[in-house]
C-alpha positions as CSV (number, residue, x, y, z in Angstrom):
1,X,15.8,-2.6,6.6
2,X,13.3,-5.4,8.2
3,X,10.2,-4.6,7.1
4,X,6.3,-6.1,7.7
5,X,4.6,-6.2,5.0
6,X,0.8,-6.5,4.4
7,X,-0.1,-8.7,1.6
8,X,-3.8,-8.6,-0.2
9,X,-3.9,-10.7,-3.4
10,X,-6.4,-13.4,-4.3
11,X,-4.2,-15.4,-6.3
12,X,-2.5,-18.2,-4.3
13,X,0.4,-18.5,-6.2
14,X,1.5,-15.4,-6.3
15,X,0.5,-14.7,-2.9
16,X,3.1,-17.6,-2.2
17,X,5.9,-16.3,-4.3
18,X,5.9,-13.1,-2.9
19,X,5.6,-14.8,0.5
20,X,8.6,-17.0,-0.1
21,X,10.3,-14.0,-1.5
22,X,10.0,-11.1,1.0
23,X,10.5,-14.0,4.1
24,X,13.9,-15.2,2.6
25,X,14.8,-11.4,2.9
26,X,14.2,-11.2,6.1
27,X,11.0,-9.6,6.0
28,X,7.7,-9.9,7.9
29,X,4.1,-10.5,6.2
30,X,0.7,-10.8,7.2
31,X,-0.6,-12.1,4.0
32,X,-4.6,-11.3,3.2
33,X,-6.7,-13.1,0.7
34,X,-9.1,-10.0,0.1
35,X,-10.3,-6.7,1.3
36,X,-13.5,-7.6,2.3
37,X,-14.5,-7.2,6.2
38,X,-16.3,-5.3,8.6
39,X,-13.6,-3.0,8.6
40,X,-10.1,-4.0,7.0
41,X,-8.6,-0.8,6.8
42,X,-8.7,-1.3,10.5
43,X,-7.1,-4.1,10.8
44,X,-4.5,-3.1,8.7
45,X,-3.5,0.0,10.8
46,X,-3.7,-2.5,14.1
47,X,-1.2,-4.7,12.6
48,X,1.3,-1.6,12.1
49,X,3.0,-2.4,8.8
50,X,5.9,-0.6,7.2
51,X,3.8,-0.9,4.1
52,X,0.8,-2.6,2.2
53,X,1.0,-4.7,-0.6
54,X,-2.4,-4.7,-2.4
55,X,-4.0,-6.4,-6.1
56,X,-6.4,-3.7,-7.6
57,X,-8.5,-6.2,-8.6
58,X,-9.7,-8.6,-6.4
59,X,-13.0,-9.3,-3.9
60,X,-13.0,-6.4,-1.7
61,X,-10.9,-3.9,-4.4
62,X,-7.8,-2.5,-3.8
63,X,-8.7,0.9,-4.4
64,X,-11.6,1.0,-2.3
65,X,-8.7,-0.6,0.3
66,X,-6.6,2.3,-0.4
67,X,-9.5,5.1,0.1
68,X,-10.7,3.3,3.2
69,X,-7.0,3.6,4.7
70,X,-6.3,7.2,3.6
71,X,-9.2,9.0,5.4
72,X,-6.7,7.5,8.8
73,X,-2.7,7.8,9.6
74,X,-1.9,5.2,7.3
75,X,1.0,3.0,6.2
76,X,2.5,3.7,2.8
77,X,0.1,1.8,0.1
78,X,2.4,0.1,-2.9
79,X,-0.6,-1.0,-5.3
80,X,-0.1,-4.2,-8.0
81,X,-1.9,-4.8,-11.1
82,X,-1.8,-6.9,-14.3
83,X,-4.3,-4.5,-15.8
84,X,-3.3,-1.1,-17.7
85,X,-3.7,1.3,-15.4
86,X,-1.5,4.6,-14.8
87,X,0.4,5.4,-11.8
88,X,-1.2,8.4,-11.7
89,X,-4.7,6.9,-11.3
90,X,-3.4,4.9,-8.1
91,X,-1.6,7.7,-6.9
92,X,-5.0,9.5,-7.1
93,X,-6.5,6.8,-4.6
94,X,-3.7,7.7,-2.2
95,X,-1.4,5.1,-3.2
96,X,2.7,5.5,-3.3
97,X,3.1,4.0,-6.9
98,X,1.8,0.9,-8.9
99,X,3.6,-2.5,-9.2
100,X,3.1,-3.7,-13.0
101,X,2.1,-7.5,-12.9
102,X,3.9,-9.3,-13.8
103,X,7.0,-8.0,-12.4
104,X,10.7,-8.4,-11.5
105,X,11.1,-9.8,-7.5
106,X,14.2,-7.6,-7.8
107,X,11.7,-4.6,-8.5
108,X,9.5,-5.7,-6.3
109,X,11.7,-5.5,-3.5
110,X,12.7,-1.9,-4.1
111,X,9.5,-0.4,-4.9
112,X,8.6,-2.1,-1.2
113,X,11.9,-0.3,-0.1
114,X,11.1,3.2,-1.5
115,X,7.5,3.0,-0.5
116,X,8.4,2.0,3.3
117,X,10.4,4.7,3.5
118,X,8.2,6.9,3.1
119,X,6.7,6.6,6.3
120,X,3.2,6.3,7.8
121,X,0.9,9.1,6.6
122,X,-1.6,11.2,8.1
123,X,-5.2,11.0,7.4
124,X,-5.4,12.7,4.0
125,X,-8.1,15.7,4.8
126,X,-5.9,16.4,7.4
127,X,-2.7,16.4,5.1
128,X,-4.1,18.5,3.1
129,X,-5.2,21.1,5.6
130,X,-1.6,20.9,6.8
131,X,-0.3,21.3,3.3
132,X,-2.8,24.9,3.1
133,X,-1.2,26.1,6.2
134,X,2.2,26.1,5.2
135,X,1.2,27.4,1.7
136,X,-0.2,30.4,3.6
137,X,2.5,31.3,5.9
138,X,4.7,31.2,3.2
139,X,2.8,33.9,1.0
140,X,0.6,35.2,3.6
């Protein structure tokens, strides 16, 4: 499956790689230096990716990217870091999993995959509203 692919890292040489890697598969990216802007998450949405691609730790943070975009129907978020962090604490942020730097391109390409297929998401108050509802109807 073709897939465009948002890219935030601040290194430029990885930002390269994984460039040069996704394009040779056939893949679209918009590749982003930072998270800081007016309003990124914004842009983000507008450019309709099948999933973001996003550093924790860089100018602009990757978390606060990932809050920004859940509060709106958002792409599915695939977070990176060389740092030791949990996939839980990502997954707390709204993202679909966390990308261990440094990592296999092979593993990078499926955790892409699986978090593209996924699907856009809705804005997460109203997600969870949703999730209420149906937990009601079924007990209530």
């Amino acid at each position: 499956m073709k897939m465009r692919v948002v890219v935030f890292d601040d290194d430029p040489e990885l930002q390269q790689v994984v460039n040069l890697v996704l394009e040779q598969e056939g893949h679209e990216v918009v590749a982003m230096h930072s998270a800081v802007g007016v309003d990124t998450a914004a842009a983000v949405v507008a450019l309709e990716p099948d999933v973001v691609l996003s550093d924790v730790r860089m100018p602009g943070d990757g978390y606060r990217l990932t809050d920004d975009l859940v509060g709106r129907h958002h792409p599915p978020i695939l977070l990176m870091s060389a740092w030791i962090i949990g996939v839980e604490e990502v997954r707390r942020h709204g993202a679909a999993d966390l990308l261990q730097k440094p990592f296999d391109l092979e593993e990078l390409l499926d955790r892409l995959s699986s978090a593209a297929a996924a699907g856009w998401k809705r804005p997460l108050k109203l997600q969870d509203a949703a999730e209420e509802a149906q937990e009601e109807q079924r007990t209530g």
